[in-house]
C-alpha positions as CSV (number, residue, x, y, z in Angstrom):
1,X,0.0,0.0,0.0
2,X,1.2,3.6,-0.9
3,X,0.1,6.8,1.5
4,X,1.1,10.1,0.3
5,X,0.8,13.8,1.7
6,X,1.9,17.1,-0.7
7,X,3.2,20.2,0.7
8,X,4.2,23.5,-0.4
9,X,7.8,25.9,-0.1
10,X,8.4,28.9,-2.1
11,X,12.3,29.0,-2.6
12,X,15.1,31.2,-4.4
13,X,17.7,30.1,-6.2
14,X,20.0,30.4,-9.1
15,X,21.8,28.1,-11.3
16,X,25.5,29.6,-11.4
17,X,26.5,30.2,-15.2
18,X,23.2,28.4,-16.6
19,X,22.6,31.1,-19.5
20,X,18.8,31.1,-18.4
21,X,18.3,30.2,-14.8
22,X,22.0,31.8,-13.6
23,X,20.3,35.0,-11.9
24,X,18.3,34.8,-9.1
25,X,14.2,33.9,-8.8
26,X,12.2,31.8,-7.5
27,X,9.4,28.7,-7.6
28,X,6.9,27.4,-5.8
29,X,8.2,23.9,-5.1
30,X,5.2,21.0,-4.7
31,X,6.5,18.7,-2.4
32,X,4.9,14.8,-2.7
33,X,6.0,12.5,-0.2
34,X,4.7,8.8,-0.1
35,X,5.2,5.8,2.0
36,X,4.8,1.7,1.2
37,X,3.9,-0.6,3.9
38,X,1.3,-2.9,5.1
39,X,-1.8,-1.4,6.7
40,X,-3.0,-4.7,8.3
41,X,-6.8,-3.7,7.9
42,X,-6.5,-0.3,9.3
43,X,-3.6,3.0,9.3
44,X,-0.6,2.2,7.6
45,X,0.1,5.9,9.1
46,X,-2.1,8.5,10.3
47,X,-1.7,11.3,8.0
48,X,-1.3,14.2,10.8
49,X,1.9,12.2,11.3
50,X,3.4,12.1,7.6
51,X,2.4,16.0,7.4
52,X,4.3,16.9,10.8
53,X,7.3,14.7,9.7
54,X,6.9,16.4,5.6
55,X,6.5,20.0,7.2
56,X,9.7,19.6,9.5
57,X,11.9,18.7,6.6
58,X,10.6,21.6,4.8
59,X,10.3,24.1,7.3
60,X,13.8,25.0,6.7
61,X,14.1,25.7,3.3
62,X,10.9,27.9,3.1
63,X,11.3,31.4,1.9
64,X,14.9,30.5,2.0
65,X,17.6,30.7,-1.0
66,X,18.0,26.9,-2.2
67,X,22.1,28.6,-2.8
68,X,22.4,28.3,1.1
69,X,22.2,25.0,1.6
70,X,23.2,23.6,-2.3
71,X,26.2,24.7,-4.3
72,X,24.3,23.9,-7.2
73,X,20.2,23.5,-6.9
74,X,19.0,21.8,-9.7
75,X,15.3,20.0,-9.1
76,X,17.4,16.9,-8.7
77,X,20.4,17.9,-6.1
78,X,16.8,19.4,-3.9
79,X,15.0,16.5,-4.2
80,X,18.1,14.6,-3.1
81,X,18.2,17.2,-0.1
82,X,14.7,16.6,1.0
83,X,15.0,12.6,0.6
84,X,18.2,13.1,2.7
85,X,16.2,14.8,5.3
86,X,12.9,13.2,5.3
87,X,15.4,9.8,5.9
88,X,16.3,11.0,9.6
89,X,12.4,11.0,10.1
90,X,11.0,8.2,8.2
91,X,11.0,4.6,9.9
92,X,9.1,3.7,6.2
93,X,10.3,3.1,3.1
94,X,9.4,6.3,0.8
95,X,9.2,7.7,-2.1
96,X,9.7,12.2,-2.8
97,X,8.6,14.0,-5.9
98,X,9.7,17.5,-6.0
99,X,8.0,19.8,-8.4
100,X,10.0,22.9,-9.7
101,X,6.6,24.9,-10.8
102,X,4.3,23.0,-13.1
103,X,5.4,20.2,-15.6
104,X,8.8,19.7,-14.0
105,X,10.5,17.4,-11.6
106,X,12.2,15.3,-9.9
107,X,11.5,11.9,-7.7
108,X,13.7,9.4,-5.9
């Protein structure tokens, strides 16, 4: 069984020497986080739970510059960021799908 929760950050960043994205602006990132397990006839996880444990990861990149904490954030090196994160928290195996605006992303 797959549970999932979406969240949103709004992020700057900039692409150094990327002729389109190399000065600085910003997205709204979508943030989809799922989790596989067994739900045994009831909760494989209450979802109150998977928010807090989505939101905490986040809550420090909101309104933040992505360049802070990446020396290069592509879609892909911030999704691998979050999964890094989201690993401290999650005794699940999951599955996070980060949205750079609409039509593009990145999952691991």
């Amino acid at each position: 069984m797959r549970l999932g929760v979406t969240e949103y950050i709004d992020c700057a960043h900039h692409l150094p020497g990327h002729p389109k994205c190399g000065q600085l602006h910003g997205h709204t990132y979508q943030v989809d986080v799922s989790i596989e397990g067994d739900h045994a006839g009831g909760m494989l996880l209450d979802f109150a739970d998977l928010k807090k444990a989505v939101r905490d990861a986040l809550s420090e990149y909101d309104h933040k510059d992505w360049n802070t904490f990446l020396k290069y954030p592509t879609v892909e090196n911030i999704c691998e960021l979050i999964h890094g994160r989201l690993k401290e928290k999650m005794a699940y195996p999951f599955h996070v799908r980060v949205w750079e605006g609409q039509g593009k992303w990145a999952e691991i």
